[in-house]
PDB file of N, CA, C and O in Angstrom:
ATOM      1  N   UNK A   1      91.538  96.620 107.203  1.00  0.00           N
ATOM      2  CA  UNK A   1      92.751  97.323 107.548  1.00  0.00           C
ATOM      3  C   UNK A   1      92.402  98.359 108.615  1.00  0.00           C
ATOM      4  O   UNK A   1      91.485  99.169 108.481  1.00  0.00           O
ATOM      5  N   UNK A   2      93.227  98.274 109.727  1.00  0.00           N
ATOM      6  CA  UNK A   2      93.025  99.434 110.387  1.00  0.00           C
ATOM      7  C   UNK A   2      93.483 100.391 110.471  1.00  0.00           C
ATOM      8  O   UNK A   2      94.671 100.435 110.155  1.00  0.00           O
ATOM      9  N   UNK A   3      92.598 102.100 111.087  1.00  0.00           N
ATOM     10  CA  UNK A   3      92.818 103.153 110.756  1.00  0.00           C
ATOM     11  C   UNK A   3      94.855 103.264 111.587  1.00  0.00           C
ATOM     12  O   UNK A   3      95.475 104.205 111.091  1.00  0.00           O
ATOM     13  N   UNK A   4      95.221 102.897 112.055  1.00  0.00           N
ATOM     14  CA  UNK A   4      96.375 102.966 112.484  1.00  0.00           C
ATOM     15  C   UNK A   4      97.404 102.877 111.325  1.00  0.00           C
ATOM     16  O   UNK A   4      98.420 103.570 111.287  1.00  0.00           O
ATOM     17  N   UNK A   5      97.010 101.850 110.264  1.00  0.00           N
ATOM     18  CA  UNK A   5      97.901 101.549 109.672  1.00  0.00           C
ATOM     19  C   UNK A   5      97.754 102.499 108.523  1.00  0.00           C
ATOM     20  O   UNK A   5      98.706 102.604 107.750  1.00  0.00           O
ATOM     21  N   UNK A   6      96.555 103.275 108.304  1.00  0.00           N
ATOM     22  CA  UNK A   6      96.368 104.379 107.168  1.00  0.00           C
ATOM     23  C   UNK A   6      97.345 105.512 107.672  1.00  0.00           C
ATOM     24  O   UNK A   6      98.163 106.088 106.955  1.00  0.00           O
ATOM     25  N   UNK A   7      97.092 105.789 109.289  1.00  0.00           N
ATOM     26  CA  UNK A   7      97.868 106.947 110.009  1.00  0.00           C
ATOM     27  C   UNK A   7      99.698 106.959 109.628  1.00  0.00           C
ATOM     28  O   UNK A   7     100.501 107.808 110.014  1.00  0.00           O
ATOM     29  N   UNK A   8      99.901 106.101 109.024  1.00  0.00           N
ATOM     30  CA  UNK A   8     101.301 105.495 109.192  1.00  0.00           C
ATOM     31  C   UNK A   8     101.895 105.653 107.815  1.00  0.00           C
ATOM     32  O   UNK A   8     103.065 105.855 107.491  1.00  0.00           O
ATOM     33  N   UNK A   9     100.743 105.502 107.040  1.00  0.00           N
ATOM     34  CA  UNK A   9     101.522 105.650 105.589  1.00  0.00           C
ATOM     35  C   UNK A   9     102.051 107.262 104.923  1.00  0.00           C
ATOM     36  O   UNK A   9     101.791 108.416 105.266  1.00  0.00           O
ATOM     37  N   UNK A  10     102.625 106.867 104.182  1.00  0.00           N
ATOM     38  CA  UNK A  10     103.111 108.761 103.473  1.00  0.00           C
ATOM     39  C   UNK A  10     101.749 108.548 102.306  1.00  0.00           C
ATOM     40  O   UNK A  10     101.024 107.575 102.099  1.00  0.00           O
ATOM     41  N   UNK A  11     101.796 109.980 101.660  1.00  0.00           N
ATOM     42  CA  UNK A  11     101.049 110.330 101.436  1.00  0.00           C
ATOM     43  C   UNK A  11     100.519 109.851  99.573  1.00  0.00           C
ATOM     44  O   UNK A  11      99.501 109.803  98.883  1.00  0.00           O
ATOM     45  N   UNK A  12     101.909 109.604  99.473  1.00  0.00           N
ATOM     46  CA  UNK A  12     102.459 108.446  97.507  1.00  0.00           C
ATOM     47  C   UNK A  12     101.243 107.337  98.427  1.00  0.00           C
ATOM     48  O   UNK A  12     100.050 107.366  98.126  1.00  0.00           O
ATOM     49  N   UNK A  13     101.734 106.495  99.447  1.00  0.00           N
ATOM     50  CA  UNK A  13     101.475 105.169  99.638  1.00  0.00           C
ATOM     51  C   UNK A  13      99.877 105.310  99.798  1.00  0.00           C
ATOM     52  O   UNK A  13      99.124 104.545  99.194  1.00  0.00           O
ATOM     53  N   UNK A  14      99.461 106.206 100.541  1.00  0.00           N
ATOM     54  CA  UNK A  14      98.177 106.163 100.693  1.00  0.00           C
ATOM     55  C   UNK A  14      96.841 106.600  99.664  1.00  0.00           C
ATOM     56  O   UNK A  14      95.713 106.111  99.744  1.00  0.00           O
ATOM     57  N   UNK A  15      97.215 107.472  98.852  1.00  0.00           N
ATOM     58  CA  UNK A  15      97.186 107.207  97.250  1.00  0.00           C
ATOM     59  C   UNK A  15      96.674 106.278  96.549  1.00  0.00           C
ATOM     60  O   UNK A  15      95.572 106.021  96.064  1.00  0.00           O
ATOM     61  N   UNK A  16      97.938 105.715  96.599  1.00  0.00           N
ATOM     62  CA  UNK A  16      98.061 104.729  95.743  1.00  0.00           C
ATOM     63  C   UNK A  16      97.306 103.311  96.658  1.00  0.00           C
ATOM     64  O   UNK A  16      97.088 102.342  95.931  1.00  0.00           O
ATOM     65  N   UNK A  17      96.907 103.139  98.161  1.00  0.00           N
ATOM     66  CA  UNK A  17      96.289 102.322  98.529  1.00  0.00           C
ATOM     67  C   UNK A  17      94.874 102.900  98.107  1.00  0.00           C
ATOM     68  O   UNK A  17      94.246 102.063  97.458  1.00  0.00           O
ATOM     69  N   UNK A  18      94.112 104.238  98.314  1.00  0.00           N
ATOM     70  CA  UNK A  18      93.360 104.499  97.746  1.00  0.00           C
ATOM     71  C   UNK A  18      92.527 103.336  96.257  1.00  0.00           C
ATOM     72  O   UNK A  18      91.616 102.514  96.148  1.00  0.00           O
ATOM     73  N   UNK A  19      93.595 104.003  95.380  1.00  0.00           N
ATOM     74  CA  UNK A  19      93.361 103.594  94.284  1.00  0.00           C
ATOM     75  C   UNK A  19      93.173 101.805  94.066  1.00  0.00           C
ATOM     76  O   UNK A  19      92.483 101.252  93.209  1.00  0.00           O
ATOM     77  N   UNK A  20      93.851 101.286  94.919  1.00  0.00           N
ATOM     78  CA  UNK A  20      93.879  99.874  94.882  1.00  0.00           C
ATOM     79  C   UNK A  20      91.935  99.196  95.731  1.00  0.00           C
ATOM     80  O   UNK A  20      91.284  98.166  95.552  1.00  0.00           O
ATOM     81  N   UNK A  21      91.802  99.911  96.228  1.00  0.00           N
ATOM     82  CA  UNK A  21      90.884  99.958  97.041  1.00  0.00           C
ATOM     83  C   UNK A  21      89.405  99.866  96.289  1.00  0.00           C
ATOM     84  O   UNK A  21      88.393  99.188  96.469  1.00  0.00           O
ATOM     85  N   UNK A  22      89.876 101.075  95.195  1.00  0.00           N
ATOM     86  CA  UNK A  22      88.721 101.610  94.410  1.00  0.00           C
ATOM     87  C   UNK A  22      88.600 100.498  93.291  1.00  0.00           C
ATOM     88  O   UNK A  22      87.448 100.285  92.914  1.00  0.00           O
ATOM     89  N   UNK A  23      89.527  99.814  92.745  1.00  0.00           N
ATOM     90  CA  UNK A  23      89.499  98.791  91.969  1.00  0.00           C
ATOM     91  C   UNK A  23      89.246  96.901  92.368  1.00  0.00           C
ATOM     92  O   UNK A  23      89.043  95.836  91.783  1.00  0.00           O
ATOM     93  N   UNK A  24      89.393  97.337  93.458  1.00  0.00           N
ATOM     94  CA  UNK A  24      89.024  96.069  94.468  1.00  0.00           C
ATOM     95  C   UNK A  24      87.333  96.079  94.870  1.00  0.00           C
ATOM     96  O   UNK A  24      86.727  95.008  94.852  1.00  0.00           O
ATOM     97  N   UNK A  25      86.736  97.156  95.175  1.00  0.00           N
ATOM     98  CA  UNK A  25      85.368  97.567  95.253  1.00  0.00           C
ATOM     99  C   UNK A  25      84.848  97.045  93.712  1.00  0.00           C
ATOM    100  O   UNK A  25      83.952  96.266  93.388  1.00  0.00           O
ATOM    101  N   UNK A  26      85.679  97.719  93.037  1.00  0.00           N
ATOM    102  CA  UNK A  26      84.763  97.643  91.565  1.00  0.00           C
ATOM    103  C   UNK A  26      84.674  96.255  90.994  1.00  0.00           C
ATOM    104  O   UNK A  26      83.606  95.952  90.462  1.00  0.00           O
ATOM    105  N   UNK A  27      85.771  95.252  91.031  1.00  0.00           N
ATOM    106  CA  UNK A  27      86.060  94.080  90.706  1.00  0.00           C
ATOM    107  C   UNK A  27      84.774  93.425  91.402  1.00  0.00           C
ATOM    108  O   UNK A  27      83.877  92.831  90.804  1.00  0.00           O
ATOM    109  N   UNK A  28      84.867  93.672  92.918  1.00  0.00           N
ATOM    110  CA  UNK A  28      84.086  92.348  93.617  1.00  0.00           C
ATOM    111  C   UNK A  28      82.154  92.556  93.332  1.00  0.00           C
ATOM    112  O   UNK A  28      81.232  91.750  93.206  1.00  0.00           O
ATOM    113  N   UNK A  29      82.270  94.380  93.329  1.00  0.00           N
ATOM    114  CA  UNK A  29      80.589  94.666  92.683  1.00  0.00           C
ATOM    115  C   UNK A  29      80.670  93.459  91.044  1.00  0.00           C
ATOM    116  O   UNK A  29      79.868  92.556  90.804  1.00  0.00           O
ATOM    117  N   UNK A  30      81.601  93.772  90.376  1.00  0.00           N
ATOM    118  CA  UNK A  30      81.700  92.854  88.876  1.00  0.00           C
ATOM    119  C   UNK A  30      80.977  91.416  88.792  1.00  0.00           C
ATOM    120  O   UNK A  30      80.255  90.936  87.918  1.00  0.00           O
ATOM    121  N   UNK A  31      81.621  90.701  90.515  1.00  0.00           N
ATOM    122  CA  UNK A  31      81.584  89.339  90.922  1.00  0.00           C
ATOM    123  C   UNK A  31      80.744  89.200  91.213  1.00  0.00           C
ATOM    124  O   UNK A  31      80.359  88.034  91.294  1.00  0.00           O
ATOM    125  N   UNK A  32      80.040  90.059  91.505  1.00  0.00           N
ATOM    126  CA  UNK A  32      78.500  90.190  92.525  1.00  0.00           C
ATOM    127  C   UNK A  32      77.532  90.166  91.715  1.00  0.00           C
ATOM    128  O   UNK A  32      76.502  89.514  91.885  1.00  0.00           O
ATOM    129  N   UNK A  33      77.707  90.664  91.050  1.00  0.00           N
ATOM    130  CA  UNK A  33      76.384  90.966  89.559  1.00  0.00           C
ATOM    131  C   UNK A  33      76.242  89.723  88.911  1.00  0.00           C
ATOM    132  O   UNK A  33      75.217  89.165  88.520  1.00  0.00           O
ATOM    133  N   UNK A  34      77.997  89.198  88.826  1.00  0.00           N
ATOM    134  CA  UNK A  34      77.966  87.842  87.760  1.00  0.00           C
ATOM    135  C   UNK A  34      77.234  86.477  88.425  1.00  0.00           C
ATOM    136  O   UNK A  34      76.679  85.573  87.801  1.00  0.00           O
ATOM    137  N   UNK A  35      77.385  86.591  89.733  1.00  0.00           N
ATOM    138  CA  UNK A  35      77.404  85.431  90.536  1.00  0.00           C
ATOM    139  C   UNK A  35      78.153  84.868  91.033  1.00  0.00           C
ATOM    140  O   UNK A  35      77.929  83.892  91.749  1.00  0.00           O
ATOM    141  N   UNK A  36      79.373  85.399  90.749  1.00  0.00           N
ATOM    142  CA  UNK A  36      80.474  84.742  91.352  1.00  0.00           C
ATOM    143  C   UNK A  36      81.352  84.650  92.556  1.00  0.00           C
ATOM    144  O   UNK A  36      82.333  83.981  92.882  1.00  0.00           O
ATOM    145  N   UNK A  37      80.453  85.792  93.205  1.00  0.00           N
ATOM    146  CA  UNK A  37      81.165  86.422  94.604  1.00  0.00           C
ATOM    147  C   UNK A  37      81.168  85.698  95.300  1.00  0.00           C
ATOM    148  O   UNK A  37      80.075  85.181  95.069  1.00  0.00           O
ATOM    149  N   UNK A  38      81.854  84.803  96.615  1.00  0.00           N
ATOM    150  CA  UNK A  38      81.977  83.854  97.447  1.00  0.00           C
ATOM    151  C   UNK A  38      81.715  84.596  98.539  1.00  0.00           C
ATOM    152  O   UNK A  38      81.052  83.755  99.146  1.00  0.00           O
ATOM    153  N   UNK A  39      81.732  85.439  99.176  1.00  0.00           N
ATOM    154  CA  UNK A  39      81.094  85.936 100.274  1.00  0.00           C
ATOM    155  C   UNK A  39      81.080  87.804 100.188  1.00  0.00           C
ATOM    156  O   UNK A  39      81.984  88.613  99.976  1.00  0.00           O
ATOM    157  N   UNK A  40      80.045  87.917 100.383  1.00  0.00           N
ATOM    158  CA  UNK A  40      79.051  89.134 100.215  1.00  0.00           C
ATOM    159  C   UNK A  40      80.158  90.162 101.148  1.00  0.00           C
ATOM    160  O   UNK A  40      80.681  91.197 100.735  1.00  0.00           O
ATOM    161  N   UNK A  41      80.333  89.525 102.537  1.00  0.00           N
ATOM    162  CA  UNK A  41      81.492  90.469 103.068  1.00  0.00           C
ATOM    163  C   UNK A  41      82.067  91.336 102.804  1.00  0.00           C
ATOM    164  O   UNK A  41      82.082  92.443 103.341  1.00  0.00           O
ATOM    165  N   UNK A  42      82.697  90.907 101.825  1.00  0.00           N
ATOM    166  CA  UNK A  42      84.732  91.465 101.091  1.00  0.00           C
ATOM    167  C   UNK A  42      83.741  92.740 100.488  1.00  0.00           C
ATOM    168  O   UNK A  42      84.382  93.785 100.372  1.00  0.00           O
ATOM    169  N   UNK A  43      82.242  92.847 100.069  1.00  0.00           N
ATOM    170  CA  UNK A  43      82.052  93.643  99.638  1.00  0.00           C
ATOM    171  C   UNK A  43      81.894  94.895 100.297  1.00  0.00           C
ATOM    172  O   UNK A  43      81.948  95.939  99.648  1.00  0.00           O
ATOM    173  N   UNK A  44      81.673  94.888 101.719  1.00  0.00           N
ATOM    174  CA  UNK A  44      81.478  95.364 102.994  1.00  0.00           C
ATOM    175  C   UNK A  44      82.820  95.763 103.849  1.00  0.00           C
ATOM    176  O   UNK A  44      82.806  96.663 104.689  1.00  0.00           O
ATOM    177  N   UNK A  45      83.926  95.018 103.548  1.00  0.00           N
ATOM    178  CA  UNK A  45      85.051  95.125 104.030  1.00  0.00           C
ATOM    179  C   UNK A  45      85.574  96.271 103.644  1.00  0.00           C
ATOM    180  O   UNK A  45      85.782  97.310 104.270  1.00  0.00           O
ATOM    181  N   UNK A  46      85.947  95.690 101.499  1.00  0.00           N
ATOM    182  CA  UNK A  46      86.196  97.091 100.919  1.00  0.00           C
ATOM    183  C   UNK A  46      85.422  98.221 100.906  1.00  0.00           C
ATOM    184  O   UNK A  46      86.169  99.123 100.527  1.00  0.00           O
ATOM    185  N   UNK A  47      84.815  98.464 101.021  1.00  0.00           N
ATOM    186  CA  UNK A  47      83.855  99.659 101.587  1.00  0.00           C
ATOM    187  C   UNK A  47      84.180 100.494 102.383  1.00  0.00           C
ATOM    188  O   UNK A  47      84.416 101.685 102.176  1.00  0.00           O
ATOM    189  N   UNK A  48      84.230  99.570 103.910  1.00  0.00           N
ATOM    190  CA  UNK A  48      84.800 100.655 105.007  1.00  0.00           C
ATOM    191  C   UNK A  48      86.147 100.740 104.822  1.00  0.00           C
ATOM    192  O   UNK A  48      86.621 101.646 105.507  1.00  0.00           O
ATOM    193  N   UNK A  49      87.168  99.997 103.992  1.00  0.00           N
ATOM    194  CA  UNK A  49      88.476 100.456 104.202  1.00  0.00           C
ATOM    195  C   UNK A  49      88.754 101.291 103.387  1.00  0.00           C
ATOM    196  O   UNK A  49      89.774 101.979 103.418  1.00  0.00           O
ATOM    197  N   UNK A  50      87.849 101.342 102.523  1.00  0.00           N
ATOM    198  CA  UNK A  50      88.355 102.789 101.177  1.00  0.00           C
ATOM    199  C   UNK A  50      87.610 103.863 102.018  1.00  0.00           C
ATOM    200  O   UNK A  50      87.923 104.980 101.606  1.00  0.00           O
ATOM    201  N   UNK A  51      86.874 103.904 102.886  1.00  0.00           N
ATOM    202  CA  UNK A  51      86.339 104.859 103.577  1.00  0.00           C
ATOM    203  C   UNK A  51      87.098 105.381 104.447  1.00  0.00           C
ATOM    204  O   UNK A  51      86.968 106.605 104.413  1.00  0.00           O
ATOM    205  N   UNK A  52      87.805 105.056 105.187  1.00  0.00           N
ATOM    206  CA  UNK A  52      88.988 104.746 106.388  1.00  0.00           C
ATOM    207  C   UNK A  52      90.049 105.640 105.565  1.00  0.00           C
ATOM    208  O   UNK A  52      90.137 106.850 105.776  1.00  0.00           O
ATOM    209  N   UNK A  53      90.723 105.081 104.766  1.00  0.00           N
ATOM    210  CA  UNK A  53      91.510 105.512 103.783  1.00  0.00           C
ATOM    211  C   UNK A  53      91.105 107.067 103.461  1.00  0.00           C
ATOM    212  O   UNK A  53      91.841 107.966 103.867  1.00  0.00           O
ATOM    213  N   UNK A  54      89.766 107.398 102.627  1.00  0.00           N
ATOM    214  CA  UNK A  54      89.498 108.383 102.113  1.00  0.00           C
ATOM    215  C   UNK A  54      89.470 109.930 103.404  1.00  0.00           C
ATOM    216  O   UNK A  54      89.546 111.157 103.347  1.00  0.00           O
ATOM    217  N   UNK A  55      89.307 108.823 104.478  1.00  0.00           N
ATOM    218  CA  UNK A  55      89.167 109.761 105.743  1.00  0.00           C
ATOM    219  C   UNK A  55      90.091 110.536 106.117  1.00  0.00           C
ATOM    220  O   UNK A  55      90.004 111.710 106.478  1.00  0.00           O
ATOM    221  N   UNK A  56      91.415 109.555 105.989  1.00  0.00           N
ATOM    222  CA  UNK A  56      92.589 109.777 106.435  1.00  0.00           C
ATOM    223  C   UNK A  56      93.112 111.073 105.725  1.00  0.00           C
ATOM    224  O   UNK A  56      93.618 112.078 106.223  1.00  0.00           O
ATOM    225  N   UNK A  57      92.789 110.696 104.152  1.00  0.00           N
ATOM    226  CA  UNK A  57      93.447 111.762 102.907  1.00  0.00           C
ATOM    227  C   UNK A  57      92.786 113.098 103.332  1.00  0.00           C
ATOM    228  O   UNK A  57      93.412 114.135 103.114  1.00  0.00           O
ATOM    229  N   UNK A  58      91.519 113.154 103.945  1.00  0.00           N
ATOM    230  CA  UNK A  58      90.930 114.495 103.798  1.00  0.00           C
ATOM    231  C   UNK A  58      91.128 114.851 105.184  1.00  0.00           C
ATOM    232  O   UNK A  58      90.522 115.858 105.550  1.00  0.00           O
ATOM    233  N   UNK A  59      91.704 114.367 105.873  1.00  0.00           N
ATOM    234  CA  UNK A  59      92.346 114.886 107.466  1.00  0.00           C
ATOM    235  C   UNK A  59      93.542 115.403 107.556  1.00  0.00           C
ATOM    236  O   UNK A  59      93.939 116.179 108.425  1.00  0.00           O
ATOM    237  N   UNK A  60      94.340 114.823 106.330  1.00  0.00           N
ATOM    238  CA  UNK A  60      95.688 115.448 106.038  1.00  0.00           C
ATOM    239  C   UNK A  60      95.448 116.430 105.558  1.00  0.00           C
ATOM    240  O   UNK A  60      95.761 117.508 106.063  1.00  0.00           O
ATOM    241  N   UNK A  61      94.639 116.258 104.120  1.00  0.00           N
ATOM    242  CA  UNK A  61      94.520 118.100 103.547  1.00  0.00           C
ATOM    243  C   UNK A  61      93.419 118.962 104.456  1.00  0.00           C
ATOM    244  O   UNK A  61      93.395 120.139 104.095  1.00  0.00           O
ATOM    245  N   UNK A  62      92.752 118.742 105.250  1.00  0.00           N
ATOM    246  CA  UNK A  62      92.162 119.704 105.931  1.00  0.00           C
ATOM    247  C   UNK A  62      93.578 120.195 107.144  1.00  0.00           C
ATOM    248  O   UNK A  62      93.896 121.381 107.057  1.00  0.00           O
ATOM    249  N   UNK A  63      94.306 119.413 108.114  1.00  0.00           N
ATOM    250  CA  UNK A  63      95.537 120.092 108.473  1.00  0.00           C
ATOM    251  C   UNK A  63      96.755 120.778 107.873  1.00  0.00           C
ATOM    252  O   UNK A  63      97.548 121.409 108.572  1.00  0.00           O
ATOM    253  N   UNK A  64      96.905 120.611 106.309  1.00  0.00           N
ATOM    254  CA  UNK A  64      97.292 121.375 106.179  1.00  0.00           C
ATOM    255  C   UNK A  64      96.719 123.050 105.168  1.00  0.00           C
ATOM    256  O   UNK A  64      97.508 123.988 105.057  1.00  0.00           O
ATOM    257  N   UNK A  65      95.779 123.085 104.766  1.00  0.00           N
ATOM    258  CA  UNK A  65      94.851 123.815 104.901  1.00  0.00           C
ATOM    259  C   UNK A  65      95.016 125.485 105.626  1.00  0.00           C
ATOM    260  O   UNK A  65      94.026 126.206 105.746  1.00  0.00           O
TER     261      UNK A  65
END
């Protein structure tokens, strides 16, 4: 996901993408351990986009600050 589309969301939505993010990380580490992961990627993907995300949240509360 790109940072454009984090810039765009309100602040409920981005949240709550947060959170979806953090459970998507945790699931595919789950898959990874089991053997079941189909490509190592998605693990790399979710990573930088909960990062992206987390960036965004602490750019908002540092402007308003």
């Amino acid at each position: 996901m790109k940072m454009k589309l984090f810039k765009e969301m309100s602040d409920e939505e981005l949240a709550r993408q947060i959170e979806d993010l953090k459970k998507e990380k945790f699931n595919l580490r789950a898959q990874s351990r089991a053997g079941q992961l189909e490509s190592p990627a998605k693990i790399r993907l979710a990573r930088r986009d909960l990062a992206r995300a987390l960036t965004e949240l602490n750019q908002r509360t540092a402007a308003k600050a």
